[in-house]
C-alpha positions in Angstrom: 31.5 -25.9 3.0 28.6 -23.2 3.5 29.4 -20.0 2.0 28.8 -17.6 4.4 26.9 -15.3 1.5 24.1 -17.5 1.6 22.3 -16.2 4.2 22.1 -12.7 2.5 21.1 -14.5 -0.8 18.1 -16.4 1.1 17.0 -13.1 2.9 16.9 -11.0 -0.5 15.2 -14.1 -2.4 12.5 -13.9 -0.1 12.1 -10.4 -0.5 11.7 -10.6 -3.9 8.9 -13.4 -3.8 7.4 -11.6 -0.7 6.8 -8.4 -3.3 5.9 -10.3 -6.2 3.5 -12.2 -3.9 1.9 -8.7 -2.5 1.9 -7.2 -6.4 -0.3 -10.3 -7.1 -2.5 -9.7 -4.6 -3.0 -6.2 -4.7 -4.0 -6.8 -8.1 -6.2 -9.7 -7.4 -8.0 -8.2 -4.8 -10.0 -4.9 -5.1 -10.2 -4.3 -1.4 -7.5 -4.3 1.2 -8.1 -6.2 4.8 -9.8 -3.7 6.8 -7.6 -1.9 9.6 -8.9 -1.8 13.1 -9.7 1.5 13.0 -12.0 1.2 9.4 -13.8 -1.5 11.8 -14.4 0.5 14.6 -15.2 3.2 12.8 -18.3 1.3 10.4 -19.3 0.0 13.6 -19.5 3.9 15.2 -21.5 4.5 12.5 -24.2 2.0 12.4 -24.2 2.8 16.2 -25.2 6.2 15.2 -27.6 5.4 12.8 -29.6 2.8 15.4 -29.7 5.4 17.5 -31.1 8.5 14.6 -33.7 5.4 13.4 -34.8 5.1 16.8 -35.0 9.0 17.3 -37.0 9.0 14.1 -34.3 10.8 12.1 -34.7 8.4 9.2 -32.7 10.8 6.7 -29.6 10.5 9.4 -30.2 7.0 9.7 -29.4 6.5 5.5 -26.3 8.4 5.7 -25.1 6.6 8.7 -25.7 2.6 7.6 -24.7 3.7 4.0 -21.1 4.7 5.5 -21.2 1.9 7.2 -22.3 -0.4 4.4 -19.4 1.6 2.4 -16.8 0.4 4.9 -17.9 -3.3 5.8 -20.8 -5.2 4.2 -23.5 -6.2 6.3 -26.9 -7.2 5.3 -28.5 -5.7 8.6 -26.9 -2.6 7.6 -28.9 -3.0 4.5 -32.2 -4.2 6.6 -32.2 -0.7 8.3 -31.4 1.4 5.1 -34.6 -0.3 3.8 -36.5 0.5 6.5 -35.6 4.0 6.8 -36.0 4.7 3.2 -39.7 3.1 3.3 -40.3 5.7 6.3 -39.2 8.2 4.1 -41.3 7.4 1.3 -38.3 6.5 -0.6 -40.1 2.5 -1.6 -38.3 2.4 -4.5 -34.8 2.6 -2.5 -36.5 0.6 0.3 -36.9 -2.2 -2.5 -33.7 -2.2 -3.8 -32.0 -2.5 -0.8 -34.3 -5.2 0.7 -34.1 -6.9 -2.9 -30.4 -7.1 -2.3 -30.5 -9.0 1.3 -33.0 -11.5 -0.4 -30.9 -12.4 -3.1 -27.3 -12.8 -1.1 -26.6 -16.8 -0.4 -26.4 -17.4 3.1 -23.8 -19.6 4.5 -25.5 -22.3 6.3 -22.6 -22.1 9.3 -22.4 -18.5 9.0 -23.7 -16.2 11.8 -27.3 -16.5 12.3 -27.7 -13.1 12.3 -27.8 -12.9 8.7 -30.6 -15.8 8.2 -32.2 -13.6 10.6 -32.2 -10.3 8.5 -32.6 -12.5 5.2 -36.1 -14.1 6.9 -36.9 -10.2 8.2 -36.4 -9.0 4.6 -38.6 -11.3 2.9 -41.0 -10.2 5.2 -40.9 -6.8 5.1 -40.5 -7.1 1.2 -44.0 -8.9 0.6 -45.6 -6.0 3.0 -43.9 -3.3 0.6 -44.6 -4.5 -2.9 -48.1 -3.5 -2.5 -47.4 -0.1 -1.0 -45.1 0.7 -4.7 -47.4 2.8 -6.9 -46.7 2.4 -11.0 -47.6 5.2 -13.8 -47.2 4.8 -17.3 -47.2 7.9 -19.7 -49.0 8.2 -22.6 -48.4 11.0 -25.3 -51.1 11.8 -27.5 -51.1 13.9 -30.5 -47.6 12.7 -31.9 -45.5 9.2 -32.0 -43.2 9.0 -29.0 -40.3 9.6 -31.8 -41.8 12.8 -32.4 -41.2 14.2 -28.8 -39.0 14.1 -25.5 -40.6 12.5 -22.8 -39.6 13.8 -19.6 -40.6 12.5 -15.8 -38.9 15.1 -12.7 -36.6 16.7 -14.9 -35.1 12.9 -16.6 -35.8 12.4 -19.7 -37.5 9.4 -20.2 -36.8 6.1 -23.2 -38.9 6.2 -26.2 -39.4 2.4 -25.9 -40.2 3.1 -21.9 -43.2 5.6 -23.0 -46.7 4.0 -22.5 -45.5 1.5 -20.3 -46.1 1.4 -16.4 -43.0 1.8 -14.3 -42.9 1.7 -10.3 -42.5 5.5 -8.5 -42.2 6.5 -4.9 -45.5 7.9 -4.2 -45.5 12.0 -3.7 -45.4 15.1 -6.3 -43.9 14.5 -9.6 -43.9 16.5 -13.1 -44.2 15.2 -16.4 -43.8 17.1 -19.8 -43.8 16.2 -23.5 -41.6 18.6 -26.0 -40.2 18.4 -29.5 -39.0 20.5 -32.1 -42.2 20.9 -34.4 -44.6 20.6 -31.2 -45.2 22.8 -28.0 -44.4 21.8 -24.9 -46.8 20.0 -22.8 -46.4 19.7 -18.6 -48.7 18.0 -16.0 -48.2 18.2 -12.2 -49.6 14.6 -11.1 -50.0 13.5 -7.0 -49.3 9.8 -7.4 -50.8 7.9 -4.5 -49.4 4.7 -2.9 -50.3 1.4 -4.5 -51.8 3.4 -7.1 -51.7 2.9 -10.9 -52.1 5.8 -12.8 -51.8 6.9 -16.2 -50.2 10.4 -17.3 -51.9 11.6 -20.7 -49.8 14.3 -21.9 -51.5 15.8 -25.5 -49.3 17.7 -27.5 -49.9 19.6 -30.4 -48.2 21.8 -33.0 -45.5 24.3 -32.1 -47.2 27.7 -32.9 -45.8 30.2 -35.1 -42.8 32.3 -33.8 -42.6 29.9 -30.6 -39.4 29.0 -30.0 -38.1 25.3 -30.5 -38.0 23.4 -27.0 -34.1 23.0 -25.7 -32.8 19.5 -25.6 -32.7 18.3 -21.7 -28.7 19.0 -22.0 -28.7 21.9 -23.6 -26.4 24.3 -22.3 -24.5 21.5 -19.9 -20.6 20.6 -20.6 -20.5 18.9 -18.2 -22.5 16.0 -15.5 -23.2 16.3 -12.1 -20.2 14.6 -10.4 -17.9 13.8 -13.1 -17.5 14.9 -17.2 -14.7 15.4 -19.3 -13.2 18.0 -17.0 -13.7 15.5 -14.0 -12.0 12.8 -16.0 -8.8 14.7 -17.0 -8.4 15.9 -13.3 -9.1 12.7 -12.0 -6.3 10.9 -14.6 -4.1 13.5 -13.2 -4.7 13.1 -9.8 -4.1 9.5 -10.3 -1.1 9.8 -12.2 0.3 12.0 -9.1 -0.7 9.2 -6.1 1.1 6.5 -8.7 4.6 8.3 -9.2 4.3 9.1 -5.3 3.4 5.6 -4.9 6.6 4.4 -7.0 8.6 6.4 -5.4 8.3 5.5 -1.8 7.8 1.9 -3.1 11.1 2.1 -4.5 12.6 4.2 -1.5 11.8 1.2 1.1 12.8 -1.6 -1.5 16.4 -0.1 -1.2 16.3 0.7 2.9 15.2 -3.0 2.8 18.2 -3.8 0.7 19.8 -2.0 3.3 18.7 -3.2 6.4 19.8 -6.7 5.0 23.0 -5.5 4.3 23.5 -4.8 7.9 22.3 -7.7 9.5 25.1 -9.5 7.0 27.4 -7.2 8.0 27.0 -8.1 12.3 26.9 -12.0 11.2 30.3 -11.6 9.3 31.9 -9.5 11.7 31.3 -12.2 14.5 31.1 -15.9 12.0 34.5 -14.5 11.0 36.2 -13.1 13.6 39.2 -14.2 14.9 39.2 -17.8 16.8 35.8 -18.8 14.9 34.5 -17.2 18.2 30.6 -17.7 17.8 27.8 -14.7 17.7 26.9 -13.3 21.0 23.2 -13.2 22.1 23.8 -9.3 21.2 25.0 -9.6 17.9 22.2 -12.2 17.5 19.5 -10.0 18.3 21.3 -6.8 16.1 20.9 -9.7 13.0 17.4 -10.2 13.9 16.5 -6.6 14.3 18.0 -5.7 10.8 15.9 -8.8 9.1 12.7 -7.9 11.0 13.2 -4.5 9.8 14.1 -5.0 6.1 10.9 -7.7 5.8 9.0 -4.7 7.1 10.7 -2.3 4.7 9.9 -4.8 1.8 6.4 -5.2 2.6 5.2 -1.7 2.5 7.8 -0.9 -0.6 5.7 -3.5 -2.0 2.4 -2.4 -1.4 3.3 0.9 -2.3 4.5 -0.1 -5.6 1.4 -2.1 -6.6 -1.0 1.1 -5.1 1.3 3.1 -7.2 1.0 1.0 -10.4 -3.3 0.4 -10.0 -3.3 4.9 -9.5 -0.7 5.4 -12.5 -3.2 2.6 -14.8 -6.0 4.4 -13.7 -5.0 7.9 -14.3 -3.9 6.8 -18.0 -7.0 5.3 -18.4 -8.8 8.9 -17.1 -7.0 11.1 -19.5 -7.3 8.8 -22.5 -11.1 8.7 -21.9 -10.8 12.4 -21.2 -8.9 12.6 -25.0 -11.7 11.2 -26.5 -14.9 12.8 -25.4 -13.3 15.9 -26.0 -12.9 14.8 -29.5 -16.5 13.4 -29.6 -17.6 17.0 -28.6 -15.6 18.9 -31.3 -16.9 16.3 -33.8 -20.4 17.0 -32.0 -21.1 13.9 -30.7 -22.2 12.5 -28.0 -23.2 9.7 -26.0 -24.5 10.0 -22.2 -26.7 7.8 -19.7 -30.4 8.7 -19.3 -31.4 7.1 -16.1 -34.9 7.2 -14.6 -37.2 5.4 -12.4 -36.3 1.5 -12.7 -35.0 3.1 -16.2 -31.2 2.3 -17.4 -30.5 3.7 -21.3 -28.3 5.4 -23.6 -29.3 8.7 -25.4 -26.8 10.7 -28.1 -26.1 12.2 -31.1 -23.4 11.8 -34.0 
C-alpha cells in the first residue's frame, strides 16, 4: 500500500536537489544567463554607438560598444571599438582590442559574422602596426637605480628604461628625479610610426634644493579603490550577503509552505469519505501550490548562493582591508606601476 505522505516527501526531495543543483551552479558559473531586457538593452547600445561612429562622434562610440561589450560579448562590438579608438588616436587601445578579435577561436558552424570581423581585423591590424610610434628613454648622468623615471605622470620600470616601448602618437612629458639629483623634464611631440629616443641628462641636486617627492607622495589612497575602498566594499558585500540569506531563507520556508498546502487539498479529497476521487478543482489547487513552491524554491536558492558569493567576498574585502592597513603602519607598501604596454610592481618595506 502507497503511503499517501509520499507525494509530499518526493516534492520536498526535489526541492532540495533543485537548490543544491542551483548553489552549484551559481558557484560554477561567474555570469548568470542574460535576461531579455540585459539583451535588448546591449543591443540599444551598439545601436547607439553605430549611429555616434557614423556621426563621427568616435568618443561616444567607445562608451557605447564598451557597455555593450560589458553586457554580451561580441567581437564586432570589439571591431568598432578598435576603430573608433584608431580615429581617436588612441592605436594603442585600437591594437588591443583588434589583438583580441584575432586571437578568439572561431567556431567553424558558428555565425559567419564573426569569421567576418576576425578576417576584417587582421586586416585592419596589419594597416595599424605601422601607424604605432615607439620611444625609448634614456637617462644620462646617473644609473637608472639612481633616479625615477617618469612618462605622463606614471612612473616608469627601471628594467623598462632604455628600451623602446609603443605610444599613441600626440604630446607626452617625460622627467628623471631622485634624491641626490635634480629633476629633469622634456616635453616630446611623438609622431606616428616614429621612433624616437628621449635623452633626459640629469645631474646633481644643488645645495639647499629640496629632495624630489616620490610619485605617491602625499596619496592614501588609488584612484578607484584603496584601503578605504576595500573596507567599504567588504561591508557593502557583507550587507547584499545577509540580505541575500535572508530572503533565500524566507522563500525556502513559503516553499515549504506552499507544499504543505498542495498536501493538504490532496488529503482532504484522497481521504475523504467514500474514497471519492480529486475533482479537476482540487486538482488544479495541488498544481497551483507545487508550481508555486518550485518557484519559491528556485529564487530562495539563488538568493542563497548570491548571498553566500557577496558575504565571501565582503570577508575577503575587509581581511585585505586589515592588512594593508597594517602594511601602512609598518610603512610598507606594495602597489602596481602601470604604463604604456608596462605591467610591474613598485614598494617599500
Amino acid at each position: 500500500m502507497v503511503s499517501l505522505e509520499q507525494p509530499f516527501l518526493f516534492r520536498l526531495r526535489a526541492g532540495a536537489l533543485l537548490s543544491f543543483l542551483l548553489v552549484t551552479l551559481a558557484a560554477a558559473s561567474p555570469a548568470a544567463a542574460l535576461t531579455d531586457a540585459e539583451k535588448a538593452g546591449a543591443r540599444a547600445a551598439a545601436e547607439q554607438g553605430g549611429l555616434a561612429y557614423q556621426d563621427g562622434r568616435f568618443a561616444d562610440a567607445v562608451d557605447y560598444f564598451t557597455r555593450a561589450e560589458e553586457i554580451v560579448h561580441a567581437t564586432p562590438h570589439l571591431l568598432y571599438i578598435a576603430r573608433a579608438n584608431a580615429k581617436l588616436g588612441r592605436l594603442i587601445a585600437a591594437r588591443e582590442a583588434y589583438l583580441k578579435i584575432v586571437q578568439e577561436e572561431v567556431a567553424p558552424k558558428g555565425p559567419r559574422i564573426f569569421a567576418e570581423t576576425k578576417a576584417q581585423a587582421e586586416a585592419e591590424l596589419a594597416e595599424l602596426e605601422p601607424r604605432i610610434p615607439s620611444v625609448s628613454v634614456v637617462v644620462e648622468g646617473a644609473e637608472a637605480s639612481e633616479v625615477e623615471v617618469l612618462r605622463d605622470g606614471v612612473v616608469l620600470p627601471t628594467v623598462l628604461v632604455g628600451i623602446a616601448q609603443p605610444m599613441d602618437p600626440g604630446d607626452h612629458t617625460f622627467a628623471a628625479r631622485g634624491k641626490h639629483r635634480a629633476t629633469v623634464e622634456k616635453k616630446v611631440t611623438v609622431r606616428e610610426g616614429a621612433q624616437q629616443t628621449v635623452v633626459l641628462k640629469v645631474g646633481p641636486r644643488a645645495a639647499g634644493a629640496p629632495e624630489a617627492e616620490p610619485a605617491d607622495a602625499g596619496q592614501t589612497t588609488q584612484e578607484g579603490g584603496g584601503k578605504p575602498g576595500l573596507v567599504i566594499g567588504g561591508y557593502a558585500a557583507l550587507g547584499i550577503g545577509v540580505v541575500g540569506g535572508v530572503l533565500g531563507t524566507i522563500f525556502l520556508i513559503e516553499s515549504n509552505n506552499s507544499y504543505r498546502q498542495g498536501d493538504a487539498v490532496y488529503d482532504s479529497c484522497a481521504m475523504g469519505s467514500n474514497g471519492a476521487e480529486c475533482s479537476q478543482g482540487q486538482l488544479d489547487d495541488i498544481e497551483q501550490f507545487d508550481s508555486t513552491g518550485q518557484m519559491q524554491t528556485i529564487v530562495g536558492a539563488t538568493a542563497l548562493a548570491v548571498g553566500g558569493a557577496a558575504a565571501v567576498t565582503g570577508v575577503v574585502l575587509l581581511i585585505a582591508g586589515g592588512k594593508a592597513k597594517k602594511q601602512e603602519s609598518a610603512k610598507a607598501h606594495v602597489e602596481p606601476v602601470v604604463g604604456f604596454g608596462t605591467l610591474g610592481l613598485r614598494g617599500s618595506f
